[in-house]
C-alpha positions in Angstrom: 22.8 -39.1 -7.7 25.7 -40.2 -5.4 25.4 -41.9 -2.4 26.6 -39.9 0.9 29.8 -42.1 0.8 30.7 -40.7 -2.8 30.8 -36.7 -1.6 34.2 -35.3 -1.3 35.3 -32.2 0.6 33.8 -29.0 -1.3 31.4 -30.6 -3.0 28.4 -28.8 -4.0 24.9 -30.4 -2.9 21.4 -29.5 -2.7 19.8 -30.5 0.6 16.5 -29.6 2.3 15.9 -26.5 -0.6 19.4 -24.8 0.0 22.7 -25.1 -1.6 25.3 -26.1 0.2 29.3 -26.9 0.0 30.5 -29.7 1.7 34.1 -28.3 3.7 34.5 -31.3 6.2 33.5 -34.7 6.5 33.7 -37.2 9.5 33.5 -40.4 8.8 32.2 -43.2 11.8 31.2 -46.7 12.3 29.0 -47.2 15.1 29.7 -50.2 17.0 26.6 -53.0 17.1 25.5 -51.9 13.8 24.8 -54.2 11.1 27.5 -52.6 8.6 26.8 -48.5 7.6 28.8 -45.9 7.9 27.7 -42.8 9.6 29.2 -39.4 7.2 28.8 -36.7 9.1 29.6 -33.1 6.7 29.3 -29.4 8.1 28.1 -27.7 5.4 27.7 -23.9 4.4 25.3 -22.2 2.7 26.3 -20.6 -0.1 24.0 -17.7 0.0 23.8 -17.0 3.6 26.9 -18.9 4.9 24.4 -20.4 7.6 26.6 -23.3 9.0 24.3 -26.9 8.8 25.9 -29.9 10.5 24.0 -33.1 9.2 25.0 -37.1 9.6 24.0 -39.4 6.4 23.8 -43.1 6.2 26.3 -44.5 3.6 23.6 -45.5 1.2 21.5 -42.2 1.6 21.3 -40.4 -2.1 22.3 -37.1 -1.8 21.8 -34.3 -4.8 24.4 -32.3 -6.4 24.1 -28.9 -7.2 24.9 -27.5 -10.2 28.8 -26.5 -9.8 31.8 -24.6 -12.2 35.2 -24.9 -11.5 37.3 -22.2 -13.2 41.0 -21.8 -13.3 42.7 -18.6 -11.0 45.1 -17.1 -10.2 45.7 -15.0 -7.0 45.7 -11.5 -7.6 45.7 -9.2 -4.3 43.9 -8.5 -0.9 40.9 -6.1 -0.7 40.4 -5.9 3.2 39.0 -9.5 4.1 38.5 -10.2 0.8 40.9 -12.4 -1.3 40.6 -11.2 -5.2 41.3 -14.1 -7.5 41.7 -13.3 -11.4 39.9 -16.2 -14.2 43.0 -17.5 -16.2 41.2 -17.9 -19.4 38.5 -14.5 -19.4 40.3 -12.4 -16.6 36.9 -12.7 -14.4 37.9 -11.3 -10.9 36.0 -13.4 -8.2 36.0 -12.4 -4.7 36.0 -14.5 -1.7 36.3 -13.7 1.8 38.9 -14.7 4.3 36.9 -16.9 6.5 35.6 -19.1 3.4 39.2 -19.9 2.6 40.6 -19.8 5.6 42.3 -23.1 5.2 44.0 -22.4 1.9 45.0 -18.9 2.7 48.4 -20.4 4.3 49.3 -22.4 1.3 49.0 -19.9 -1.6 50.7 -16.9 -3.2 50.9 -14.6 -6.4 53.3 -17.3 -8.0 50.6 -20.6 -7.1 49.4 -22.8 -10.5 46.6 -25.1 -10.1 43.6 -23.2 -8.0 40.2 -22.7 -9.2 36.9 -21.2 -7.8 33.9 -23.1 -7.4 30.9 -21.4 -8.7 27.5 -22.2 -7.5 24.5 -20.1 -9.2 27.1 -17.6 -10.5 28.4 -17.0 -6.9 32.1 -17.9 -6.1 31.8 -19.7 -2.8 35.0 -21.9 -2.2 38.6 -21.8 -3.5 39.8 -25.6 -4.9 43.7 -26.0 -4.0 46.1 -28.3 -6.1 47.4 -31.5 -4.1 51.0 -30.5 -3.8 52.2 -26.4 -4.0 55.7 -25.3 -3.8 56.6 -22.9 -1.2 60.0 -20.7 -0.2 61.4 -22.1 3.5 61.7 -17.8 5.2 63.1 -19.0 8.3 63.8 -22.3 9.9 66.8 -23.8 12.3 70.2 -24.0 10.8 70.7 -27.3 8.8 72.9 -29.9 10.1 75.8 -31.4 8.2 75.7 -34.9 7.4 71.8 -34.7 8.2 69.7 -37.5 6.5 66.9 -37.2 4.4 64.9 -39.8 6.9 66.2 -38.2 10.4 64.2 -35.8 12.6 62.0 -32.9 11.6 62.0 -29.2 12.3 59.4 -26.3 12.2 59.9 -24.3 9.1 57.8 -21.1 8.6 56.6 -20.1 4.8 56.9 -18.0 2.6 53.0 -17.6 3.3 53.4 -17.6 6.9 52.4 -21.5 7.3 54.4 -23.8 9.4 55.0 -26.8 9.1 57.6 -29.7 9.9 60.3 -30.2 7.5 63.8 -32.7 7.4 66.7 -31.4 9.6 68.7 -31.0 5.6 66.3 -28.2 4.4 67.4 -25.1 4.9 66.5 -20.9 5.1 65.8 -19.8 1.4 65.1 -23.6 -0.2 62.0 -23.9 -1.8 59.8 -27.2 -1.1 56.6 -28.8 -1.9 53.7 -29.0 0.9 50.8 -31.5 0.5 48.0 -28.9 1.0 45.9 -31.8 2.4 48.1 -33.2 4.8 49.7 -29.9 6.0 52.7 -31.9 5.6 56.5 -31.7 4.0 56.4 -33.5 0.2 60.2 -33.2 -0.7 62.1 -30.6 -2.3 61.3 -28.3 -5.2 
């Protein structure tokens, strides 16, 4: 059992009966305390996507729940439902917009890396990789002579995302986006 401190983002743990995934964590110290963190993680049910927003103590032991990751690949939209297809047993695996709705910007049909977490045989949260690549559909006009190191620009993606990019990068390069960070990793 890990302590509070250990859980990552989309982690899977069993609290009060109910399994939940973990899809943001704030971390505080409270002044005048002696040491102890404060974690505080919005959580979802996984069977009835009840929102829970509960604060741990660093040291409190939390449980996990029993969680598979599988390898995916996007494979179309079905309404508000993103369709996802296993790479190793062609498994399709719904999910619905609002679960992922902080992924949706940074994938598309050509995207290596995702998987599905799967609690009690229920998809319930996509997993991105760190760094995706992504086509640059329309962004200001690069300027000659412009360093690497100078001043950013918005640049909207091939998925629709935007984000801020060096004043080289052009319309129609392709470039790598930390999914985390929301942020410009260098060119493809």
């Amino acid at each position: 059992m890990p302590k509070a401190s250990e859980i990552k983002r989309n982690a899977a743990i069993s609290f009060e009966g109910a399994t939940y995934i973990v899809r943001d964590i704030e971390r505080s110290v409270p002044q005048g305390r002696a040491g102890g963190s404060l974690y505080r993680m919005r959580m979802y049910d996984v069977v009835s996507d009840r929102k829970l927003d509960h604060t741990f103590k660093d040291s409190d032991m939390v449980d996990l729940a029993d969680l598979v990751r599988r390898p995916v690949i996007f494979s179309y939209v079905d309404g508000d439902d993103y369709v996802f297809m296993d790479e190793e047993d062609y498994t399709p695996y719904n999910l619905n917009r609002a679960a992922i709705a902080d992924e949706v910007l940074f994938f598309n049909e050509e995207t290596k890396g995702m998987q599905v977490l799967i609690v009690n045989e229920a998809p319930v949260a996509l997993e991105m990789p760190t760094v995706v690549e992504l086509e640059v559909i329309e962004t200001d006009p690069s300027i000659k002579g412009a360093s690497a190191t100078s001043r950013n620009k918005p640049a909207v993606l091939s998925t629709g995302a935007t984000i801020q990019v060096p004043e080289h990068i052009s319309t129609g390069d392709r470039i790598r986006v930390n999914v985390e960070e929301r942020k410009f990793s260098g060119r493809a």
